[in-house]
C-alpha positions as CSV (number, residue, x, y, z in Angstrom):
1,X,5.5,-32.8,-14.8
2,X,4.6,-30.4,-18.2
3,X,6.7,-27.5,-19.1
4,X,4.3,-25.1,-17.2
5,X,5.1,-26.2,-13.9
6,X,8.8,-26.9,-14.4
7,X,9.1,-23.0,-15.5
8,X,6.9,-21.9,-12.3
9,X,9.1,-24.4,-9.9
10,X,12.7,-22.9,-11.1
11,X,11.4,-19.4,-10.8
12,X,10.4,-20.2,-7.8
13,X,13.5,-21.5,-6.6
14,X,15.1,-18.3,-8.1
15,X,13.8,-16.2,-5.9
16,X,14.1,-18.3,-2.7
17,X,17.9,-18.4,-3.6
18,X,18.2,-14.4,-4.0
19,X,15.8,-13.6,-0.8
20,X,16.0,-16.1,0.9
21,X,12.3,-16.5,1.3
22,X,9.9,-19.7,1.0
23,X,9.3,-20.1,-2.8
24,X,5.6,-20.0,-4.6
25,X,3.9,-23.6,-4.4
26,X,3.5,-25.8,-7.5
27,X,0.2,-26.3,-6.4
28,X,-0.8,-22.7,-6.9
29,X,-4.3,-22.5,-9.1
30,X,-2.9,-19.0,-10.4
31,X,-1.7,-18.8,-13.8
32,X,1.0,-16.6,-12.5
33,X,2.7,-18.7,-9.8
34,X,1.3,-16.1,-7.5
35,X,-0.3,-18.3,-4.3
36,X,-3.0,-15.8,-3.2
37,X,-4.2,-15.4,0.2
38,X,-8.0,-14.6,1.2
39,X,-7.9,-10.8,1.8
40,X,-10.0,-10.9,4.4
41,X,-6.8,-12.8,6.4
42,X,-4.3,-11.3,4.5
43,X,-4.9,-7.7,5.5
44,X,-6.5,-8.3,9.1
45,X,-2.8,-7.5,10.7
46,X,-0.8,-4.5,9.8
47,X,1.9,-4.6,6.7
48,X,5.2,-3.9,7.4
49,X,7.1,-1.8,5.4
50,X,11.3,-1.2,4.7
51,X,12.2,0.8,2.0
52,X,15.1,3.0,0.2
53,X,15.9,5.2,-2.5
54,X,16.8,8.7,-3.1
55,X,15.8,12.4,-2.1
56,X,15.9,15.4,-5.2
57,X,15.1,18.9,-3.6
58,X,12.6,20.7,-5.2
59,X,12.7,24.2,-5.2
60,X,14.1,27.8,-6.3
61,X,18.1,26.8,-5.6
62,X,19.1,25.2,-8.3
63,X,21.4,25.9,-11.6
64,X,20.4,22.8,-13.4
65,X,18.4,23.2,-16.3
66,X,16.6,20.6,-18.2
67,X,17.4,16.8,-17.2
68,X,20.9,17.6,-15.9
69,X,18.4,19.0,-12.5
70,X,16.9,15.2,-12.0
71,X,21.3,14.3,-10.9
72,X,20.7,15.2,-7.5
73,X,19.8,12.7,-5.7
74,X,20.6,11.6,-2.3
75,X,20.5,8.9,-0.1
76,X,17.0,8.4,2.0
77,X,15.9,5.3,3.8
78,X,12.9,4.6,6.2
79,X,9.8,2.1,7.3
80,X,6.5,2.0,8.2
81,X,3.3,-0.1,9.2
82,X,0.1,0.0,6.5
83,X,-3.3,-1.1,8.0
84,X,-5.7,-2.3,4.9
85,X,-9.3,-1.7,5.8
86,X,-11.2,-4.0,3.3
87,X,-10.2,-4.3,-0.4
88,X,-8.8,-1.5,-1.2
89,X,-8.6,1.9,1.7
90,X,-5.3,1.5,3.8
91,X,-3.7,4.0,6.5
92,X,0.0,4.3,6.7
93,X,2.2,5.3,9.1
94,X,5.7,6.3,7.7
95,X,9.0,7.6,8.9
96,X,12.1,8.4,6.7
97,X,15.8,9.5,7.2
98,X,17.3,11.2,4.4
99,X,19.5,14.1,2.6
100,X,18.5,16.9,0.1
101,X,20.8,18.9,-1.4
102,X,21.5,22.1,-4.3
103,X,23.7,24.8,-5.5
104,X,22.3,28.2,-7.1
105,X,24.7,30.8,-8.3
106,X,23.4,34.4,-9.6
107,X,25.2,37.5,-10.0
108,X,25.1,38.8,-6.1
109,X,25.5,35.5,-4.5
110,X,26.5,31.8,-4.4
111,X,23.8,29.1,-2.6
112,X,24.8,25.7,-1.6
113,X,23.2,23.3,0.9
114,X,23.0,20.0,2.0
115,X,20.1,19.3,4.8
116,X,19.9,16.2,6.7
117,X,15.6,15.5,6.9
118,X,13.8,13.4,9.6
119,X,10.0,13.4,8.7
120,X,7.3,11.2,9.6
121,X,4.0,10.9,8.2
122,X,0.5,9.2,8.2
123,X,-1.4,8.8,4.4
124,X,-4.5,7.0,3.2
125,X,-4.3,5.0,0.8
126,X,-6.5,3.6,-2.4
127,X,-5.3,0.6,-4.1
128,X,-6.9,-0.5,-7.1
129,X,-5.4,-4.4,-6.6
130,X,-8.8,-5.9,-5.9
131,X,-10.8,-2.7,-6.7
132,X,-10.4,-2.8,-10.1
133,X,-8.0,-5.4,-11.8
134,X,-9.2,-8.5,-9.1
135,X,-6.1,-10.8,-8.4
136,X,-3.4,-9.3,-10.2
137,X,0.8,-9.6,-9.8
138,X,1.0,-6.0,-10.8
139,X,-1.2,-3.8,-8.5
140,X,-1.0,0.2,-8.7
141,X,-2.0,2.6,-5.7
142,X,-2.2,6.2,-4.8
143,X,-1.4,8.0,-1.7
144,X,-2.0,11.3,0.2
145,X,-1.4,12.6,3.7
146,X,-0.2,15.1,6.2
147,X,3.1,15.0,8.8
148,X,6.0,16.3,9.9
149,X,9.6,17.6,9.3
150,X,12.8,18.5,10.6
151,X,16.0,19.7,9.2
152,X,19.4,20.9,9.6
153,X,20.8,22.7,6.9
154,X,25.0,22.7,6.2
155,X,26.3,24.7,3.8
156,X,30.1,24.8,2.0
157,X,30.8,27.9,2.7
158,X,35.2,27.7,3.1
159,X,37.8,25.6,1.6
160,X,40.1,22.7,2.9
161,X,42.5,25.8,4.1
162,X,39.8,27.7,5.1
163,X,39.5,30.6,2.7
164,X,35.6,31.8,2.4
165,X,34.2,31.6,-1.2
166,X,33.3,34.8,-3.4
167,X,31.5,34.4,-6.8
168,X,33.0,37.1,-8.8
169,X,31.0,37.9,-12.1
170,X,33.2,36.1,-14.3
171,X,31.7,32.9,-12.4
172,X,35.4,32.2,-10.7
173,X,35.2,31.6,-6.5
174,X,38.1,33.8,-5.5
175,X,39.2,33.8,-1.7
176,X,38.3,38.3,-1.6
177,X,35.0,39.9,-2.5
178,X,35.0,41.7,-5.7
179,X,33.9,45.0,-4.6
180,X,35.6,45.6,-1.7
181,X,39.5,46.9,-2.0
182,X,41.8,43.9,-2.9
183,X,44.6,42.9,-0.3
184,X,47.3,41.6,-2.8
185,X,46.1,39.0,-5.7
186,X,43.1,37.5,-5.1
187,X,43.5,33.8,-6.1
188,X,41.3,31.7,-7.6
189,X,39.9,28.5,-5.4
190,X,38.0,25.8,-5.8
191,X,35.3,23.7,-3.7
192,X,36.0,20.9,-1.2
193,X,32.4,19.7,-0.9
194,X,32.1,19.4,2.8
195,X,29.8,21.2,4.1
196,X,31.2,22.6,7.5
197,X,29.3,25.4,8.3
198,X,25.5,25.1,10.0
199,X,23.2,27.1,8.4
200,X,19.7,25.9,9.9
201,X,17.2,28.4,9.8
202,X,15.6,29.5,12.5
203,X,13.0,27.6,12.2
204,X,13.3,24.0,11.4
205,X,10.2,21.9,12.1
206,X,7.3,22.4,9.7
207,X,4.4,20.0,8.2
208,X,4.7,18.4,4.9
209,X,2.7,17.4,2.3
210,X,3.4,14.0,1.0
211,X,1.4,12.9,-2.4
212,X,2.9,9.1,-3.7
213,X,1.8,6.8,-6.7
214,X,3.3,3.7,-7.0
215,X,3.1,-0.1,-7.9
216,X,3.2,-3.3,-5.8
217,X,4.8,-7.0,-7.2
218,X,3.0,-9.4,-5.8
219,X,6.0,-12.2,-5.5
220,X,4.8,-13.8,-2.4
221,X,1.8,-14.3,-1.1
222,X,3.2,-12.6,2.6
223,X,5.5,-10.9,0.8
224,X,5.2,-7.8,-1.8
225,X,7.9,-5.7,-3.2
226,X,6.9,-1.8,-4.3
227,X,7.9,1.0,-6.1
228,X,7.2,4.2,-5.4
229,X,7.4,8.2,-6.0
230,X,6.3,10.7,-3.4
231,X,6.3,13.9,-3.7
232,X,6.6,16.5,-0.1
233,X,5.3,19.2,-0.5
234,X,6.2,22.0,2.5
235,X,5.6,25.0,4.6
236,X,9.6,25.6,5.2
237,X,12.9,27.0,3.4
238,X,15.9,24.9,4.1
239,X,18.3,28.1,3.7
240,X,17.8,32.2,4.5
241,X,18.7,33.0,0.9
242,X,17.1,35.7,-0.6
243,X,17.1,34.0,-3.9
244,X,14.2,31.8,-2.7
245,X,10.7,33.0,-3.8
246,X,8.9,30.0,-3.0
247,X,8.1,27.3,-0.8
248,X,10.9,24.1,-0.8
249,X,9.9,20.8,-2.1
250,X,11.3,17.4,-2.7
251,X,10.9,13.8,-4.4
252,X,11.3,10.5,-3.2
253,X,11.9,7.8,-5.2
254,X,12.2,4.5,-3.7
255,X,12.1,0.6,-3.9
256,X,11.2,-1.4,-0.9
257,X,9.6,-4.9,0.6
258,X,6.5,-5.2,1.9
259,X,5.7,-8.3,4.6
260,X,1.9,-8.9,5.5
261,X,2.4,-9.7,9.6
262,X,-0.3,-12.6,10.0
263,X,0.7,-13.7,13.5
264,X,-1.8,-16.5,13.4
265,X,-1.4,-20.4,13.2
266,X,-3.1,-20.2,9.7
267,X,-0.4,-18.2,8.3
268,X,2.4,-19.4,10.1
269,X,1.8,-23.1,9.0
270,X,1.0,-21.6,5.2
271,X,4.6,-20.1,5.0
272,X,5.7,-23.8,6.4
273,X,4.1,-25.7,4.5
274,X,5.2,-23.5,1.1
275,X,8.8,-24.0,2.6
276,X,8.4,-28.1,2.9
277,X,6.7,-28.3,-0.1
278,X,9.9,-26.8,-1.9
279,X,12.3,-28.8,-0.6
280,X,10.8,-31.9,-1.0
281,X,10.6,-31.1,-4.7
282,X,14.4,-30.6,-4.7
283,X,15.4,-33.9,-3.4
């Protein structure tokens, strides 16, 4: 066996190890290791998608300036089902559970929020795999769509001992309101971070805008991993504050696996015969 195929066989058994997934073949005619798939079969069932990453709002509440304002991330999570329609149009359906959150402070009053987001939403998709770079590992694609959203907005409005905030203009949170007559020494306190007080708007169920670009790595032929950035644009405020001007936003920045659901006997026996094919070159 030359070196070539020795290096494609232990990456190979590399990644079966960390995924736990049936390994490339050392048959593959791809210079790559990649075993590819006729796209024709490939893409005739949907692709089904996990992913996770984190949210950053997007809007007027914030007091970060610069690249301290990209720190805010939080936790998001969600799947979805892609249906490829030739070489390179898809539609996807998507649905994501996730948390925004920000802080603004000005002179008259002191913003913070944390909202909880459920949104769903169907895009089309280009990808420019076979379009314009033929079989490649490395595959970019763009995204753009409509849906839906809803929210529940929490704010941190008291301490652990229940004292409401008031930004004073030194920038101290004191436990009294500065222009309003003192009842003996206002003290000052400090956050707690738990946001105990519901704050939803009115109205919490808008449409959203989502716009993603992203990459798929092709490490499997059933199997792709992506990353991705999508961007939500929105119709909605997550707080009342008067110190927002315009709409809210937010970015999503995720990492996720990608598995191409060929129910048939073809690609059953192909992700067998990938799987026996490894193991006998073990032993």
């Amino acid at each position: 066996m030359n070196p070539k195929k020795i290096l494609l066989l232990a990456w190979g058994g590399a990644t079966a190890i960390l995924h736990g997934q049936a390994p490339f073949s050392g048959n593959s005619p791809s210079d790559t290791g990649w075993v590819e798939v006729d796209y024709e079969f490939k893409h005739s069932y949907p692709i089904l998608k996990v992913f996770g990453g984190g949210l950053m709002y997007v809007g007027d509440l914030r007091s970060r300036e610069g690249l301290k304002r990209f720190w805010g991330f939080r936790p998001a999570f969600g799947a979805g089902l892609e249906q490829r329609f030739g070489k390179w149009l898809g539609l996807s359906a998507n649905f994501m559970y996730g948390w925004v959150a920000s802080e603004k402070r000005s002179i008259n009053e002191f913003v913070n929020f944390k909202s909880r987001i459920i949104n769903a939403d169907v895009r089309t998709m280009l990808h420019f795999d076979y379009l314009l770079m033929g079989r490649q590992t490395v595959a970019p694609y763009v995204a753009a769509g409509v849906g839906y959203i809803n929210f529940r907005t929490f704010s941190d409005l008291k301490d652990a001992q229940g004292r409401t905030y008031y930004l004073w203009t030194d920038g101290q949170l004191r436990d009294q309101p500065q222009d309003q007559p003192q009842m003996g020494f206002p003290q000052v306190i400090q956050r707690d971070y738990k946001y105990e007080s519901d704050v939803t708007p009115a109205r919490n169920n808008f449409l959203i805008f989502p716009v993603s670009a992203g990459f798929q790595f092709k490490v499997h032929k059933y199997w792709h991993y992506h990353l991705d950035a999508t961007y939500f644009f929105t119709l909605s405020h997550f707080t009342n504050s008067s110190l927002q001007m315009r709409k809210d936003g937010y970015l999503f920045v995720n990492a996720g696996l990608r598995f191409f659901i060929s129910q048939s006997q073809e690609g059953i026996y192909e992700l067998k015969k990938i799987r026996e094919k490894y193991k006998d070159a073990l032993r």
